[in-house]
C-alpha positions in Angstrom: 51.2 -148.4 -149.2 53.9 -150.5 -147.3 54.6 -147.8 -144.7 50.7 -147.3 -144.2 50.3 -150.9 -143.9 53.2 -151.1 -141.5 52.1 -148.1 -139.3 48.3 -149.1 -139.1 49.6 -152.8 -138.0 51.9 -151.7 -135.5 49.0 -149.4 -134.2 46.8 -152.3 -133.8 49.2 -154.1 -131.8 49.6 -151.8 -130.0 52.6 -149.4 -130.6 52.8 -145.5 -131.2 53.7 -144.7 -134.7 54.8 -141.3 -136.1 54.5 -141.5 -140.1 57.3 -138.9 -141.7 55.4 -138.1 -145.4 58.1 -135.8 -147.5 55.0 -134.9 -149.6 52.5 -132.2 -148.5 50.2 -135.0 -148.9 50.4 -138.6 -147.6 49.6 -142.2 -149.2 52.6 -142.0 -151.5 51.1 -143.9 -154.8 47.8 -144.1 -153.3 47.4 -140.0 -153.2 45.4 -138.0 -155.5 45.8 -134.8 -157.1 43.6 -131.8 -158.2 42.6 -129.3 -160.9 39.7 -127.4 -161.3 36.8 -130.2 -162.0 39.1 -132.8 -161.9 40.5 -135.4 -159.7 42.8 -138.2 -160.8 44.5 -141.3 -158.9 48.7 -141.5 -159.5 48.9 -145.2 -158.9 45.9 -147.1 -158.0 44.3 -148.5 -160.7 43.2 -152.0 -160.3 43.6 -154.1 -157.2 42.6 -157.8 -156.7 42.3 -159.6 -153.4 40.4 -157.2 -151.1 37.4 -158.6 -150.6 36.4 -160.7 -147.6 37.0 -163.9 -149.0 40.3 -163.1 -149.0 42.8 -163.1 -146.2 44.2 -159.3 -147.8 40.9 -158.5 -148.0 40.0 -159.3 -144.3 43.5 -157.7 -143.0 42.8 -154.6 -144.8 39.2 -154.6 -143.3 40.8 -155.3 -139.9 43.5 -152.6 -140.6 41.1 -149.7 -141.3 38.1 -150.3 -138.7 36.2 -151.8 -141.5 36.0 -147.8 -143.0 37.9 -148.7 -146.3 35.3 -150.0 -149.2 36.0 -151.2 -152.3 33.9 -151.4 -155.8 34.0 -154.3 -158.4 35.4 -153.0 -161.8 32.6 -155.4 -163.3 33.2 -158.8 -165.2 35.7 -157.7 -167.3 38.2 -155.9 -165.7 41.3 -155.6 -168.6 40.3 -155.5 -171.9 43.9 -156.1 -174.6 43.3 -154.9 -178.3 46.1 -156.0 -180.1 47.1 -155.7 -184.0 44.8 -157.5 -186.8 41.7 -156.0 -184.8 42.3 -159.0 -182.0 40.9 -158.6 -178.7 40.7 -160.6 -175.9 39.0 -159.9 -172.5 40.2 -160.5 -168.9 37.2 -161.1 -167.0 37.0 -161.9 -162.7 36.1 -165.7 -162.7 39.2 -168.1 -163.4 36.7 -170.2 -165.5 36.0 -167.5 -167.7 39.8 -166.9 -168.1 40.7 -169.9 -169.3 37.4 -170.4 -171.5 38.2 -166.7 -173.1 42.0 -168.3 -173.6 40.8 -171.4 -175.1 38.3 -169.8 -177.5 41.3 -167.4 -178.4 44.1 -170.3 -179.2 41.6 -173.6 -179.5 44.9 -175.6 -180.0 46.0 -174.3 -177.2 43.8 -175.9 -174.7 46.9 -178.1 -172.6 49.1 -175.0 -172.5 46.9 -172.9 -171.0 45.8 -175.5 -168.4 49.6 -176.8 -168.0 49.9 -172.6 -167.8 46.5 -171.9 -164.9 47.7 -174.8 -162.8 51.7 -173.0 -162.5 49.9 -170.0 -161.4 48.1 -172.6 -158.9 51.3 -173.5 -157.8 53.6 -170.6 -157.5 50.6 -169.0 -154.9 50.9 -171.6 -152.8 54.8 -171.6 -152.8 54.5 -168.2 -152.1 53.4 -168.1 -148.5 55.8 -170.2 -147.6 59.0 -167.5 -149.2 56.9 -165.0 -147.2 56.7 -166.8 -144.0 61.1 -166.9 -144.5 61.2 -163.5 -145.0 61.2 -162.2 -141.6 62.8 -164.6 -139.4 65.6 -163.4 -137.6 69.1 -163.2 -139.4 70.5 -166.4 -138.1 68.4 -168.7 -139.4 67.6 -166.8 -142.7 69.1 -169.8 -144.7 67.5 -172.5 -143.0 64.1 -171.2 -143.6 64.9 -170.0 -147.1 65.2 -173.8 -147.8 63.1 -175.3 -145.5 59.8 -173.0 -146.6 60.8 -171.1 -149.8 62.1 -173.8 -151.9 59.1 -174.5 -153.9 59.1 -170.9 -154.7 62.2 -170.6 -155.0 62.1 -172.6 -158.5 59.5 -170.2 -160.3 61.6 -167.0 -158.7 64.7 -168.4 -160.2 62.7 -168.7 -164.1 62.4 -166.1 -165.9 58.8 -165.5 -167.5 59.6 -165.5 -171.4 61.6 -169.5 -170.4 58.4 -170.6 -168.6 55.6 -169.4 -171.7 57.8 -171.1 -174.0 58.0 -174.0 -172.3 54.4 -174.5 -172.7 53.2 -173.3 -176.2 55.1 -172.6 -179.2 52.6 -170.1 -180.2 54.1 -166.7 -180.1 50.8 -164.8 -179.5 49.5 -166.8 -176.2 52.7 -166.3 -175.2 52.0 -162.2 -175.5 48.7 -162.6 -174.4 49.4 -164.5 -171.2 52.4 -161.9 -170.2 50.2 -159.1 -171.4 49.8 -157.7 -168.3 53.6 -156.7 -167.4 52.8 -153.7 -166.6 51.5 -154.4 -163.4 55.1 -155.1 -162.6 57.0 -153.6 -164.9 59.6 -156.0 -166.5 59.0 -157.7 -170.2 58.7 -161.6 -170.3 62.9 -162.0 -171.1 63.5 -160.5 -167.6 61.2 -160.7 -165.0 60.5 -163.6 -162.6 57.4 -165.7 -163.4 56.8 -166.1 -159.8 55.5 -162.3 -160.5 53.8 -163.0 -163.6 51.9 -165.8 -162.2 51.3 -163.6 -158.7 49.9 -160.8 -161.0 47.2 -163.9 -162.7 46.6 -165.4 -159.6 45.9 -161.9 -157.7 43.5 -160.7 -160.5 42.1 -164.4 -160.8 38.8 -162.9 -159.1 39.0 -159.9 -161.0 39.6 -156.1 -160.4 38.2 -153.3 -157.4 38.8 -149.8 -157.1 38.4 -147.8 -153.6 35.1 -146.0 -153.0 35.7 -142.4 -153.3 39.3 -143.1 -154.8 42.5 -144.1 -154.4 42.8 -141.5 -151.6 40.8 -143.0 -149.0 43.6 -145.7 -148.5 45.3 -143.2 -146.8 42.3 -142.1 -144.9 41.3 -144.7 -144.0 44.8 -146.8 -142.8 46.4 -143.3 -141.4 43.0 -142.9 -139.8 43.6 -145.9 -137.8 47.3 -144.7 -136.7 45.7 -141.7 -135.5 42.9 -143.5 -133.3 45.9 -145.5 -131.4 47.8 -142.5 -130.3 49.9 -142.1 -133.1 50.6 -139.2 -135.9 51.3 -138.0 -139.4 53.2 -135.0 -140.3 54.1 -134.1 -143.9 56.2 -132.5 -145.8 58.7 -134.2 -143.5 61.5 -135.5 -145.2 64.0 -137.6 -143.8 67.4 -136.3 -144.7 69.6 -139.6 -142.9 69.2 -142.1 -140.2 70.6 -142.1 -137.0 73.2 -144.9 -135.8 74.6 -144.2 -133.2 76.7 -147.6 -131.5 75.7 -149.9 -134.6 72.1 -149.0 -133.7 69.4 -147.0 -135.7 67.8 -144.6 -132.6 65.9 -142.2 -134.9 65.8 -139.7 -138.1 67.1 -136.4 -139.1 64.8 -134.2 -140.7 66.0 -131.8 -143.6 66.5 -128.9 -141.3 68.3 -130.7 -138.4 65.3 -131.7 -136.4 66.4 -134.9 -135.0 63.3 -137.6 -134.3 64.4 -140.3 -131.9 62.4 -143.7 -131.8 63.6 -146.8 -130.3 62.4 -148.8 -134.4 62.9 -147.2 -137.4 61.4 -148.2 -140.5 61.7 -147.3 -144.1 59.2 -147.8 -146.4 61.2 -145.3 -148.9 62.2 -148.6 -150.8 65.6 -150.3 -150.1 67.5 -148.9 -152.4 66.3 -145.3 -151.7 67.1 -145.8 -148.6 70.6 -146.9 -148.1 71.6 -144.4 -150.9 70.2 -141.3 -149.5 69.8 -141.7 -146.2 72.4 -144.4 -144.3 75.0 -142.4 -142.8 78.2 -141.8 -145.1 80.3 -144.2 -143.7 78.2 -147.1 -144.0 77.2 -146.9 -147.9 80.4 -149.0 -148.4 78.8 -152.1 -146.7 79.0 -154.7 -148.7 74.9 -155.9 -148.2 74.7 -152.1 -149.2 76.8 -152.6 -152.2 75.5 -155.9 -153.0 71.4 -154.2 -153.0 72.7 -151.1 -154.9 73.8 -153.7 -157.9 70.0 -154.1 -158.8 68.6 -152.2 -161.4 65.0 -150.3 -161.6 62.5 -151.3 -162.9 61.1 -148.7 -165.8 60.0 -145.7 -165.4 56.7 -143.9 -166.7 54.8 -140.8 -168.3 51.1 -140.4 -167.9 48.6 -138.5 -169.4 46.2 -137.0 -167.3 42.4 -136.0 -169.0 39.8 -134.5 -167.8 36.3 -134.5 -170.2 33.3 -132.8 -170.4 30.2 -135.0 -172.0 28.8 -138.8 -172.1 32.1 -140.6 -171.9 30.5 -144.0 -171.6 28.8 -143.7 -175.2 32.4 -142.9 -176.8 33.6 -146.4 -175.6 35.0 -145.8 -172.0 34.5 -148.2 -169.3 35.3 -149.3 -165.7 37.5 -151.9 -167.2 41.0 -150.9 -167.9 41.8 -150.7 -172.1 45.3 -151.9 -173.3 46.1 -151.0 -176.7 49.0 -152.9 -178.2 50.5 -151.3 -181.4 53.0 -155.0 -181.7 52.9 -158.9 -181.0 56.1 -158.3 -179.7 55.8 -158.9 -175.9 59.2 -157.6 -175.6 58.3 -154.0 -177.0 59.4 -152.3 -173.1 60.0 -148.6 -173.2 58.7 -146.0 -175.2 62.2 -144.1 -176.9 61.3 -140.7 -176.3 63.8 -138.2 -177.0 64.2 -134.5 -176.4 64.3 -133.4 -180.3 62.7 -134.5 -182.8 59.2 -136.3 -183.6 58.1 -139.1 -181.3 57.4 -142.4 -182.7 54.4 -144.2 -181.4 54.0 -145.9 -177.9 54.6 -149.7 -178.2 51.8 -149.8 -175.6 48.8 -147.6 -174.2 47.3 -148.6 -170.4 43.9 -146.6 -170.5 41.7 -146.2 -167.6 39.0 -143.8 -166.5 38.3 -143.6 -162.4 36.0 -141.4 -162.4 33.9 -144.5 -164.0 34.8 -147.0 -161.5 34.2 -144.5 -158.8 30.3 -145.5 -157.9 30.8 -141.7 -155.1 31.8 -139.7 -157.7 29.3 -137.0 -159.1 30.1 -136.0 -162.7 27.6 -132.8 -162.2 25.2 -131.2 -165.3 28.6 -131.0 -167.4 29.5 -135.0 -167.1 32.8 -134.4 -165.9 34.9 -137.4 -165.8 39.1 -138.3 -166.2 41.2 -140.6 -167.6 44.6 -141.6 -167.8 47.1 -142.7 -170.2 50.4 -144.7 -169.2 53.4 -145.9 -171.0 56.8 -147.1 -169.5 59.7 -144.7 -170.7 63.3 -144.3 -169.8 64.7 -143.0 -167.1 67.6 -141.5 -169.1 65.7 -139.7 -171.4 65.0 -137.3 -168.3 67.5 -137.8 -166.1 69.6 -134.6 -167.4 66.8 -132.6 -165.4 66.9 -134.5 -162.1 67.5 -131.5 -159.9 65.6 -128.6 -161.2 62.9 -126.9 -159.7 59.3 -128.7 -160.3 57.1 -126.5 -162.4 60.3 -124.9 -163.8 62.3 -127.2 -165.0 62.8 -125.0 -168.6 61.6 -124.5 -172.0 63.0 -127.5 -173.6 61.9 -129.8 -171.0 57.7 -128.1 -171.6 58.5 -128.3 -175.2 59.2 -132.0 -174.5 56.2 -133.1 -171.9 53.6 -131.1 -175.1 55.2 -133.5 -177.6 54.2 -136.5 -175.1 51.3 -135.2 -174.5 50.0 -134.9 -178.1 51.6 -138.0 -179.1 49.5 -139.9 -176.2 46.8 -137.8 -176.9 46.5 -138.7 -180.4 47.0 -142.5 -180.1 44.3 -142.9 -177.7 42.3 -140.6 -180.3 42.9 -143.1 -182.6 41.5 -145.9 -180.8 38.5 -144.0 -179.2 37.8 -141.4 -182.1 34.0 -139.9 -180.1 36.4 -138.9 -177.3 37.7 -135.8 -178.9 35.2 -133.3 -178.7 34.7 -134.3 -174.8 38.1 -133.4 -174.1 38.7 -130.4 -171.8 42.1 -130.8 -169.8 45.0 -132.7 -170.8 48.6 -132.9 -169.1 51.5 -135.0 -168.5 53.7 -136.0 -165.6 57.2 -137.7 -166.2 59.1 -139.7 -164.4 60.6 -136.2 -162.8 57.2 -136.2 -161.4 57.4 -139.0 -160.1 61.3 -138.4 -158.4 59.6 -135.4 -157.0 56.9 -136.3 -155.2 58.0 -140.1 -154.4 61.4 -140.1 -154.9 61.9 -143.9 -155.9 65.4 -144.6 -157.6 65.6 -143.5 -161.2 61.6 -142.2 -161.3 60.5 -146.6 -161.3 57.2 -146.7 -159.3 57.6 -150.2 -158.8 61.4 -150.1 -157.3 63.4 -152.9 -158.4 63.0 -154.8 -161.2 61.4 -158.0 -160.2 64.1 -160.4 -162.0 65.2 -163.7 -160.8 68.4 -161.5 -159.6 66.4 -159.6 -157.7 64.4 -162.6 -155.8 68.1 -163.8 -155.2 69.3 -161.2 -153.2 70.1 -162.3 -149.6 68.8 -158.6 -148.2 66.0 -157.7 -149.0 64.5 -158.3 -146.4 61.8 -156.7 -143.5 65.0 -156.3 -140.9 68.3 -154.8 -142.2 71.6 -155.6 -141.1 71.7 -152.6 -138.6 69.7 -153.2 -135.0 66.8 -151.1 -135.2 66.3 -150.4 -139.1 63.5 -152.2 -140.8 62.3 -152.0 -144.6 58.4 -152.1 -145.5 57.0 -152.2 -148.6 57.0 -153.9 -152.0 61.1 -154.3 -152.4 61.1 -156.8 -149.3 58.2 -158.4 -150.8 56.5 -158.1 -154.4 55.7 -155.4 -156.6 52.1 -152.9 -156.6 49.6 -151.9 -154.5 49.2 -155.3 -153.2 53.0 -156.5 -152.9 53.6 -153.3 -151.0 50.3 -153.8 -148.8 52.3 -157.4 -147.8 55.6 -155.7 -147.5 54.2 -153.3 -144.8 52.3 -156.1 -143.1 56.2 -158.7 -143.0 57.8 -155.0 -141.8 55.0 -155.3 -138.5 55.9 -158.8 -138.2 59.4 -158.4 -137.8 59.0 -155.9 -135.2 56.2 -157.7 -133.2 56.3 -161.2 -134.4 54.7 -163.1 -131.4 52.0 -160.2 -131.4 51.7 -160.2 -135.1 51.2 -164.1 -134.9 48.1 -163.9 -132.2 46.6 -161.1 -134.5 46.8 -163.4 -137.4 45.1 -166.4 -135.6 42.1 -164.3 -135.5 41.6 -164.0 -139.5 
């Protein structure tokens, strides 16, 4: 999404832009996939903000000719069932927020107002940090305290000190950090600028893209295209060119050199400088120093396809998140290559084939869902390397043990699905190396902890002339904090041109 963004804003202001896609298929997160009767998003689930009351909204309408469209998930958008039979609902008006909190936790009523009005404030500290990250090196410090102080404050708190700050009740506390997994970090580490960015972005609830998730790409490559520019895939850059302390171009696995006069990675930062810098700059220390950050988890996903009236067994356009603990600290699920499985700590359900109003379901009522959980990296990482699709028996033996684990938990909760089920696989976080190639399998990149947010590069230009980084590491995590990665990455390059574009919003 941030190199999308970043190519389709360049193109608008009027530069040339060759995409390189390592995947047979662009978008990145945003692509779909295929089987027989089936289609299924990878990582566009929800998205806030794109309407045109919105300035993402408008940029993205702006960005795409006006050809991307986007459908309402309906007035509840996450739906948290949690032990004891409690749910709560998360529905796309902040006054029904806070009167579905306050009917939840009736003592509660000052926290979660003290709570709403942080979120109120870290947005509009937010634009400011922004605004700092892509002015030019020299005056990186000045602006960081001149325009991202306020923000500074709630990127230097971590969300777990914040929520107990304001309630002493343990279960508002999970409830308002319930939805960590749009970001991927529990409560004790993340930053609660990201917490409250992630309540502020869905504040106006959730949309899905007409026709899927694929038609981001269509639709923002689409506009490349109409300016004279390209995409080729299965192109993979293999290392970037330097030559006289400036980056003049790629290499492509194969040799092919590609020379541009602006290079710009949207691979993520740290993908970047640790597969494809040139060998003797990895020992830099702003190389060192962004290498230092972990990842953020990684995931498995269970992908189902159904055959029948999915609606009257209980699925819905609004995303189900089925909580097995109170504990908002319950992170990744502890799979293991032998053995029995315990249960998933958490289940993120979703079914878009429902939210997508274009898509036919046909005499047999076709429709898919997924199921998510975070998982470790390490648990897979003794595979990293073999050949997708053959990657060995005990690695199969492990993804049908995930799958009928997942399977049987979401069975639990939504018992008429069964007989509708026709199709059911998993993707791991190998998957995800694969196809992406984030480090250590995280689709969100690096974890978004106050270390992170501290880090004095990562930012839109790197240290090297020439080299620029799009996407959500320079910026904020998911489809949106990628979407404003790509759009600082354009600013960087063309700020005086970006600026006059931005006047017309």
């Amino acid at each position: 999404m941030g190199g999308m963004t970043t190519a389709a804003m360049l193109s608008k202001l009027g530069r040339r832009v060759l995409v390189l896609e390592q995947h047979y298929l662009p978008g990145g997160f945003t692509h779909t996939f295929r089987r027989p009767g089936y289609t299924w998003d990878v990582g566009v689930h929800a998205v806030g903000e794109v309407t045109e009351h919105s300035i993402s909204g408008r940029i993205l309408a702006r960005l795409t000719d006006d050809r991307l469209r986007w459908t309402t998930l309906g007035s509840v958008y996450d739906a948290f069932h949690f032990p004891d039979g409690f749910r709560i609902d998360f529905p796309d008006s902040p006054e029904a927020f806070r009167h579905n909190l306050v009917e939840a936790f009736p003592t509660q009523a000052a926290a979660v107002d003290a709570y709403l009005a942080k979120v109120r404030e870290v947005a509009t500290g937010m634009r400011g940090y922004y605004i700092a990250r892509i002015v030019p090196p020299w005056l990186a410090g000045v602006a960081d305290l001149a325009l991202a102080r306020k923000a500074r404050r709630f990127l230097e708190q971590r969300t777990a000190q914040v929520l107990e700050s304001l309630t002493p009740d343990p279960r508002l506390r999970t409830v308002l950090a319930s939805q960590w997994g749009y970001y991927g970090s529990v409560p004790s580490r993340s930053s609660f600028a990201i917490q409250a960015m992630v309540s502020r972005h869905f504040a106006h609830g959730a949309y899905y893209p007409v026709g899927g998730s694929g038609e981001i790409a269509r639709t923002l490559l689409g506009s490349v295209e109409r300016a004279g520019g390209w995409t080729r895939t299965s192109a993979s850059v293999e290392e970037i060119l330097v030559e006289g302390g400036r980056a003049v171009g790629v290499r492509l696995e194969g040799g092919e050199q590609v020379r541009a006069p602006v290079v710009i990675s949207a691979a993520g930062v740290v993908a970047t400088v640790r597969r494809m810098l040139p060998e003797g700059l990895r020992g830099a220390e702003w190389v060192r120093s962004v290498e230092s950050l972990p990842p953020a988890s990684a995931h498995v996903c269970l992908y189902l396809g159904f055959k029948g009236d999915v609606r009257s067994a209980g699925a819905t356009t609004s995303n189900q998140w089925f909580w097995e603990t109170w504990d908002s600290e319950a992170d990744c699920w502890p799979v293991r290559a032998e053995g029995a499985l315990d249960r998933a700590s958490i289940l993120y359900c979703s079914f878009p084939s429902l939210k997508d109003p274009s898509h036919d379901p046909g005499a047999e009522q076709r429709h898919t869902g997924e199921v998510i959980t975070f998982v470790p990296w390490s648990a897979f990482e003794k595979w990293r390397g073999t050949r997708w699709k053959h990657r060995g028996q005990e690695y199969d033996d492990l993804k049908e043990r995930i799958k009928d684990q997942l399977l049987a938990q979401l069975l639990e909760r939504m018992p008429a699905l069964r007989p509708m089920v026709d199709h059911a696989e998993v993707s791991t976080p190998l998957s995800t190396d694969h196809f992406c190639r984030p480090i250590s399998g995280s689709i969100y990149g690096i974890e978004p902890t106050p270390e992170r947010f501290r880090n004095p590069w990562l930012r839109p230009r790197s240290p090297i002339p020439g080299l620029f980084f799009a996407g959500s590491e320079v910026a904020t995590v998911g489809v949106a904090g990628a979407m404003m990665g790509g759009l600082l990455a354009a600013a960087a390059v063309e700020p005086l041109a970006a600026l006059r574009w931005f006047r017309g919003m």
